[in-house]
VMD Tcl script that draws the C-alpha trace (Angstrom):
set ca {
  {3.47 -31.10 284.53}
  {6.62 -33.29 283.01}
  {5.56 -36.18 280.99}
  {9.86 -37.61 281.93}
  {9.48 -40.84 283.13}
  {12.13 -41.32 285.90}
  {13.80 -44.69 286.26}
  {16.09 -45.68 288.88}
  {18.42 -48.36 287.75}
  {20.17 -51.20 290.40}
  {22.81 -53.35 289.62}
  {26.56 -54.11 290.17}
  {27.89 -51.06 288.38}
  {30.83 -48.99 288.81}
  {32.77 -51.59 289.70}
  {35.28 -51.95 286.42}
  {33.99 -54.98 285.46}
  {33.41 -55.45 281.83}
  {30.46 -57.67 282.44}
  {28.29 -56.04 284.59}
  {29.06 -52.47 282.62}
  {28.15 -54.37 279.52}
  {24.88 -55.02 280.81}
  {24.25 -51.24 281.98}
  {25.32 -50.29 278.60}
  {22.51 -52.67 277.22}
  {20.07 -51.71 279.09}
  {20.59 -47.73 278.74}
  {20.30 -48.42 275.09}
  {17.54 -50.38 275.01}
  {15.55 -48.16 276.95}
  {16.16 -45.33 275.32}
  {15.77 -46.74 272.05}
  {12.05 -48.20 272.77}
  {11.36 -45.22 275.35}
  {10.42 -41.98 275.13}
  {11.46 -39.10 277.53}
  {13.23 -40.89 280.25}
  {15.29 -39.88 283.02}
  {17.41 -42.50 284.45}
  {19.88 -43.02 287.59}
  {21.66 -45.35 287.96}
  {22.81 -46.87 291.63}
  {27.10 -46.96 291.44}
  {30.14 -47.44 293.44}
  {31.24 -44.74 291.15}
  {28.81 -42.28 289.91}
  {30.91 -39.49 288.58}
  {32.34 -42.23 286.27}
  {29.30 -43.59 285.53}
  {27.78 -40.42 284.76}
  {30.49 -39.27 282.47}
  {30.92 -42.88 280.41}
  {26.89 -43.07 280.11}
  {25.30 -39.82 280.38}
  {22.78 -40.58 283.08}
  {22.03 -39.11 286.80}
  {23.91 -41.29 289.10}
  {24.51 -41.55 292.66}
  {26.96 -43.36 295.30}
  {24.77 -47.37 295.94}
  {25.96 -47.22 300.05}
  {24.40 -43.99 300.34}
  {20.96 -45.49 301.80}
  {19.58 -41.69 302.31}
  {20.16 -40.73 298.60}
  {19.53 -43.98 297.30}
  {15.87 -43.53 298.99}
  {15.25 -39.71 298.04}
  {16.10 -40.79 294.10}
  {13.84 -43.84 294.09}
  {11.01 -41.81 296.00}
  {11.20 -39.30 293.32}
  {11.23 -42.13 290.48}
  {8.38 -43.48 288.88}
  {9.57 -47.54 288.14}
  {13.19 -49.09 289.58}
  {15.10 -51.24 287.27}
  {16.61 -54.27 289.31}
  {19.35 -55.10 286.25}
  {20.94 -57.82 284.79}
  {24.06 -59.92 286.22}
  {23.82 -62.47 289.17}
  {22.29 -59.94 291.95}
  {20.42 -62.62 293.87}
  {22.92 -64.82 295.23}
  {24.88 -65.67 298.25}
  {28.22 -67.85 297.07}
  {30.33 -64.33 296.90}
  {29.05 -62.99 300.35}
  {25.74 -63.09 302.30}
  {25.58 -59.31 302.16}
  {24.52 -59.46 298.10}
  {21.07 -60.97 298.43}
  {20.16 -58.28 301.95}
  {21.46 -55.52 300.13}
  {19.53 -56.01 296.47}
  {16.42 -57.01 298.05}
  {16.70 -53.46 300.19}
  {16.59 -51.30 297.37}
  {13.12 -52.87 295.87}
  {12.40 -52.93 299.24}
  {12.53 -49.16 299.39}
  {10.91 -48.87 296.14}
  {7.65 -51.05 297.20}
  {7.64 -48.34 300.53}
  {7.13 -45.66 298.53}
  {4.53 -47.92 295.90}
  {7.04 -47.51 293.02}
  {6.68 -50.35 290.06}
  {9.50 -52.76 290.07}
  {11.12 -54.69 287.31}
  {13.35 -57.41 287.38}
  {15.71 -57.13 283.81}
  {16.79 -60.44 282.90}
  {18.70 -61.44 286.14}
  {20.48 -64.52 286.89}
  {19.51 -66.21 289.94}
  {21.48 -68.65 292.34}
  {23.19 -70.21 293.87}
  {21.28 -69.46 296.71}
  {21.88 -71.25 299.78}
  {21.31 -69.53 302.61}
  {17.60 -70.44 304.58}
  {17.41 -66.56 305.30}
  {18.15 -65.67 301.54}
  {15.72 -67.95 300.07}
  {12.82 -66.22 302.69}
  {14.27 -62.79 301.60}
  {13.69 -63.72 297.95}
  {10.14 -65.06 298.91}
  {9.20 -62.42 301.03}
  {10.24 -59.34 298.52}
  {10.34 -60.70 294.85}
  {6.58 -62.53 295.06}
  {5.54 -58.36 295.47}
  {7.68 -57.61 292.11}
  {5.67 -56.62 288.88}
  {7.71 -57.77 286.47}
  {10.23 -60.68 286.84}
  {12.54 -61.95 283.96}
  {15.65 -64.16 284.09}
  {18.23 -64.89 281.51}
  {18.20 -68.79 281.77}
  {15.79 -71.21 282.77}
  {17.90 -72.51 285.85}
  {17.09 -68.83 287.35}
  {13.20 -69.31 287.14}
  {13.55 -73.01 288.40}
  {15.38 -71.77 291.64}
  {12.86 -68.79 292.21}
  {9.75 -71.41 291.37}
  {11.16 -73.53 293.81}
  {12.16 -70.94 296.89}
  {8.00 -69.81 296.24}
  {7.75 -67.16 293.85}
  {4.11 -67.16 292.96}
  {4.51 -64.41 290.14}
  {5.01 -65.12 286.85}
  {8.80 -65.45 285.73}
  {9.45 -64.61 281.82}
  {12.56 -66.59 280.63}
  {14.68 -63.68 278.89}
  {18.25 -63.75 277.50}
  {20.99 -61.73 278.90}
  {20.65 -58.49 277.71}
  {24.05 -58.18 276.36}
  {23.13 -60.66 273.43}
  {21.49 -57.77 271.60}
  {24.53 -55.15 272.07}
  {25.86 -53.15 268.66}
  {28.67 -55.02 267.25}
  {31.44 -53.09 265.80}
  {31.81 -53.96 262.00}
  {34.91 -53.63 259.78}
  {37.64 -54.41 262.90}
  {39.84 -57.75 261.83}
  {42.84 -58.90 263.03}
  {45.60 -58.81 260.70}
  {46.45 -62.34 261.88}
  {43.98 -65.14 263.69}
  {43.64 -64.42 266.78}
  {42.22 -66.36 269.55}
  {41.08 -64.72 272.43}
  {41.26 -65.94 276.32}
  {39.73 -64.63 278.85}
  {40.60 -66.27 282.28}
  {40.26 -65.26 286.06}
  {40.93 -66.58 289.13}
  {38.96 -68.43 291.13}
  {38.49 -70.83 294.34}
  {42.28 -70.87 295.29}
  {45.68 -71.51 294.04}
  {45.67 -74.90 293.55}
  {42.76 -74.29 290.77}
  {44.51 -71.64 289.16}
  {47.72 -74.01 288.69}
  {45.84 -76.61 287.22}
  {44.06 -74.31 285.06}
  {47.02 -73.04 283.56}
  {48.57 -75.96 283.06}
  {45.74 -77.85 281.82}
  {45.23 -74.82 279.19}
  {49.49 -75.08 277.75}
  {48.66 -77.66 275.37}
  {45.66 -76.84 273.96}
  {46.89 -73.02 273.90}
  {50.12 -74.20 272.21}
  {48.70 -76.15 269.36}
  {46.98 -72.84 268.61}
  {50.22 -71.47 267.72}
  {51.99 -74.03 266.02}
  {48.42 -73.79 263.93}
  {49.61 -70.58 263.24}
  {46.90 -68.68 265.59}
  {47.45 -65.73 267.47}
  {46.41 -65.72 271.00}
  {45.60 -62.52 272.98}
  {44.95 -62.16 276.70}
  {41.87 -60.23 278.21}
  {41.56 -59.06 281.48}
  {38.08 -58.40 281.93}
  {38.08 -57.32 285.79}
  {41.35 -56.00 285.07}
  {42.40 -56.13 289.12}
  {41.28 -59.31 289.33}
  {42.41 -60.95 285.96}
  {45.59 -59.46 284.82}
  {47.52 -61.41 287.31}
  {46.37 -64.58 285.64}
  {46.57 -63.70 282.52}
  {50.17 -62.82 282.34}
  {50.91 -65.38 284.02}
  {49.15 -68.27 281.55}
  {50.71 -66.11 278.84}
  {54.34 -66.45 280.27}
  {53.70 -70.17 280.83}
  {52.73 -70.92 277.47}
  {55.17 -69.13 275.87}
  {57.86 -71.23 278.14}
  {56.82 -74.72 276.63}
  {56.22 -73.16 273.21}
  {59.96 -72.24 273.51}
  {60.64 -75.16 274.86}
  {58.97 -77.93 272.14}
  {61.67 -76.25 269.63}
  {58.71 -75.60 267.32}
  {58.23 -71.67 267.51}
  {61.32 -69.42 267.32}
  {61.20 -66.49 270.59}
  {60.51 -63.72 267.97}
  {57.64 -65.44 266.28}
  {56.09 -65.29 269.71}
  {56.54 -62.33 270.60}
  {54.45 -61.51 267.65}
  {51.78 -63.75 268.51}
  {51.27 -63.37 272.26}
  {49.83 -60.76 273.71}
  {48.52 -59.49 277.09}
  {46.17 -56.78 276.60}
  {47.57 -55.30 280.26}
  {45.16 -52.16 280.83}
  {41.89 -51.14 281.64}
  {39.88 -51.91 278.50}
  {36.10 -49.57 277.77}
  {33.11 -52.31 276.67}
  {33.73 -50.89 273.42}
  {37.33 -51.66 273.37}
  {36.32 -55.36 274.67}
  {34.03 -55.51 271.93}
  {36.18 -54.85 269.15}
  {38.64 -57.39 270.49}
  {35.70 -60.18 270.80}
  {34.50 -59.33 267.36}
  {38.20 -59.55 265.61}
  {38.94 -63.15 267.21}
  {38.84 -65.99 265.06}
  {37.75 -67.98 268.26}
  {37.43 -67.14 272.27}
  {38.27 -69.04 275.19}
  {36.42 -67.89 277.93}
  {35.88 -68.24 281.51}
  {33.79 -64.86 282.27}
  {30.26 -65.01 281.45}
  {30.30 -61.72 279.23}
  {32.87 -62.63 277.07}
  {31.29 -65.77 275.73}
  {27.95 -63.56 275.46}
  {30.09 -60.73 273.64}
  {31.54 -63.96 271.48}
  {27.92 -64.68 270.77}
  {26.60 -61.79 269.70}
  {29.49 -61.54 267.10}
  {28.78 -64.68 265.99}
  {32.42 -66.05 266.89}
  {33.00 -69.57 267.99}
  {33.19 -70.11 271.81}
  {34.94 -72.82 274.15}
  {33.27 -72.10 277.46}
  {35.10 -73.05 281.22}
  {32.97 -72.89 283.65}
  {33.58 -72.12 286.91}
  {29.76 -70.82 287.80}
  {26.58 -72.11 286.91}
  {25.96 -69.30 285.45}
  {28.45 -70.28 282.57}
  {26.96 -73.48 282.01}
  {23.46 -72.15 281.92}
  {23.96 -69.91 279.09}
  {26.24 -72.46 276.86}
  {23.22 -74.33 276.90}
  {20.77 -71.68 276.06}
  {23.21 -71.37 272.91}
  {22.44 -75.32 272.44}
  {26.21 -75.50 272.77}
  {28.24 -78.36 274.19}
  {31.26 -77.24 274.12}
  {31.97 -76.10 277.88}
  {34.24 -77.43 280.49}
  {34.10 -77.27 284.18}
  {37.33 -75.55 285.97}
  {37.34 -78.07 288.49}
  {37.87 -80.87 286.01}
  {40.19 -79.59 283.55}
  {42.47 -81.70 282.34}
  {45.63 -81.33 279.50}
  {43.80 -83.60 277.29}
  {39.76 -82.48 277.65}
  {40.90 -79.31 276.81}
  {43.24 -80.04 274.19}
  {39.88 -82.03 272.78}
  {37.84 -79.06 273.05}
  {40.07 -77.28 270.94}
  {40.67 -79.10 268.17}
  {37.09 -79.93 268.14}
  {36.18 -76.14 267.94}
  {38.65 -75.30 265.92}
  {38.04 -77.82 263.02}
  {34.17 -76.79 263.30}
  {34.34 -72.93 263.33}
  {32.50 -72.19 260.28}
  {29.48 -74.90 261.88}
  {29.64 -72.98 264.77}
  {29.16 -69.50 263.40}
  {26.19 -71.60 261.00}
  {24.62 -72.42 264.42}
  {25.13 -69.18 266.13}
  {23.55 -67.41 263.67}
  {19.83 -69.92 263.36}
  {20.16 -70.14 267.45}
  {19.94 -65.85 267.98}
  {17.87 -65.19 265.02}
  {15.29 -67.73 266.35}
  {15.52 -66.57 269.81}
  {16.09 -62.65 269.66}
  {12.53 -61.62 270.88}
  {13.33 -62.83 274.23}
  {16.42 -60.21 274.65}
  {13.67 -57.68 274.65}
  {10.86 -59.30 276.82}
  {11.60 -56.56 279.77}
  {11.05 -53.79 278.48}
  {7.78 -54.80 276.81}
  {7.07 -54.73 280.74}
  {8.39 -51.66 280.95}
  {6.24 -50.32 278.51}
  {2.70 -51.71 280.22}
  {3.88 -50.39 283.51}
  {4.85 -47.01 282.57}
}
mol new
graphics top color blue
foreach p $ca { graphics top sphere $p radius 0.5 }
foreach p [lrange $ca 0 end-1] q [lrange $ca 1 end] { graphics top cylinder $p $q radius 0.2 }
display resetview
């Protein structure tokens, strides 16, 4: 008789975004650094690729009849990391999830929740969903304390362990500088046009005192369909009034801007986060990336999500999309700028004292298994 423990493993994977892959990557390598003779799938929108960039079983998420025959053969399912329980992006998100550990309680399979971010949720139907399904969990962990508020407060009886995204305890690369200071943004779109224009134009000033500072800046597109557009545009529209204040000469910036304009692997991302002197970020996962390599972060947030973790990093310095203005943001970075070395000080004492919590889960994991 095998002694392989099988683990199925749900999430928003295989969907080329950095952030969500990140956490999958995490999680694999947790697991199979504190576990012993495992065999996990893992639920994708692309499984060969999946299989092939992490060397797991994998099969196709909208494929209800495989998705069912793996999880009846497993012995525990994984529900993993990123903002699965929430309705703002559609009201399919929270039905579909909540299926899966559906399935999984059918067939009496143990069920962990791995440091998920909850919310918003607000939907009547969701919140019973959540109720109905997650109070029948046996482990539950979230990555910020706004996550176990909202569940406490739609009814979840269970107990809910406050983790940290998992993420925050990824291997950073070592050795990979810039040969200049770099700054790295990370931007996407969001809500509509009118708050993209004012996000790029309330970002020109602050970006372009970065450069007559004699910074670098480079350009991240970490949903590359979804961010490159934005990107290259800020890019173009900073190095316009750059040109234009007479202070930086056309090939000096073509030195110092760039547009990283392709499909990047986590560990690409991750040598990129690590280099930067500073990063500017709007996606969750590259402030958490920033984190973990102990580089200074200005957060905009467009989520709560983003605001949520800037405090678990007892950080203030994080600025809501919708508010952005040329002269909050050129604050913001001057402020971070001038304090970098205080910042990496408090980044340090911050994940040192709270690193135990990145690994709460599969503790869990352990008892159940």
């Amino acid at each position: 008789m095998s002694n392989t423990t099988k683990i199925v493993l749900s999430g928003y994977y295989g969907f080329d975004n950095i952030g969500d892959e990140a956490v999958l990557y995490s999680i694999l390598s947790t697991l199979r650094r504190e576990l012993k003779d495992i065999e996990v799938t893992v639920l994708s929108n692309k499984p060969d690729k999946t299989k092939a960039l992490y060397g797991v079983n994998s099969v196709n998420r909208w494929n209800i009849k495989e998705v069912t025959k793996v999880i009846k053969e497993s012995d525990m399912l994984i529900s993993g990391g990123g903002s699965l329980l929430q309705d703002v992006t559609s009201s399919k998100t929270v039905p579909y999830y909540l299926a899966i550990v559906k399935i999984a309680q059918l067939f009496r399979k143990k069920v962990v929740f791995y440091s998920q971010g909850i919310g918003p949720v607000n939907k009547g139907f969701s919140r019973w969903l959540i109720k109905a399904v997650v109070n029948k969990v046996d482990g539950i962990y979230v990555r910020d304390e706004a996550s176990k508020a909202l569940l406490e407060t739609i009814g979840i009886k269970k107990p809910v362990g406050s983790a940290l995204d998992p993420v925050l305890g990824i291997e950073v690369p070592t050795g990979h500088k810039q040969t200049m200071q770099t700054v790295g943004v990370y931007i996407r779109p969001w809500i509509d046009e009118a708050h993209d224009q004012n996000l790029i134009s309330s970002m020109i000033p602050g970006l372009c005192y970065l450069l007559e500072k004699g910074y670098s800046l480079c350009f991240i597109p970490m949903h590359y369909e979804q961010d490159r557009e934005i990107a290259n545009t800020l890019a173009k529209a900073v190095k316009k009034a750059a040109l234009e204040s007479g202070k930086l000469e056309k090939a000096e910036l073509d030195r110092k801007l760039e547009v990283v304009d392709k499909m990047l692997s986590i560990q690409e991302v991750m040598v990129y986060t690590s280099s930067f002197e500073m990063v500017i970020g709007m996606r969750l996962h590259s402030l958490i990336m920033a984190a973990a390599s102990k580089v200074p972060v200005i957060a905009l947030s467009y989520d709560p999500k983003v605001t949520q973790f800037m405090k678990e990093m007892e950080l203030d310095y994080c600025l809501n999309t919708t508010e952005l203005t040329e002269q909050n943001f050129l604050a913001e970075v001057q402020k971070v700028e001038e304090g970098k070395a205080e910042q990496v000080e408090h980044l340090n004492k911050v994940l040192e004292r709270k690193k135990e919590r990145i690994y709460l889960p599969v503790t869990r994991i352990k008892e159940l298994i």
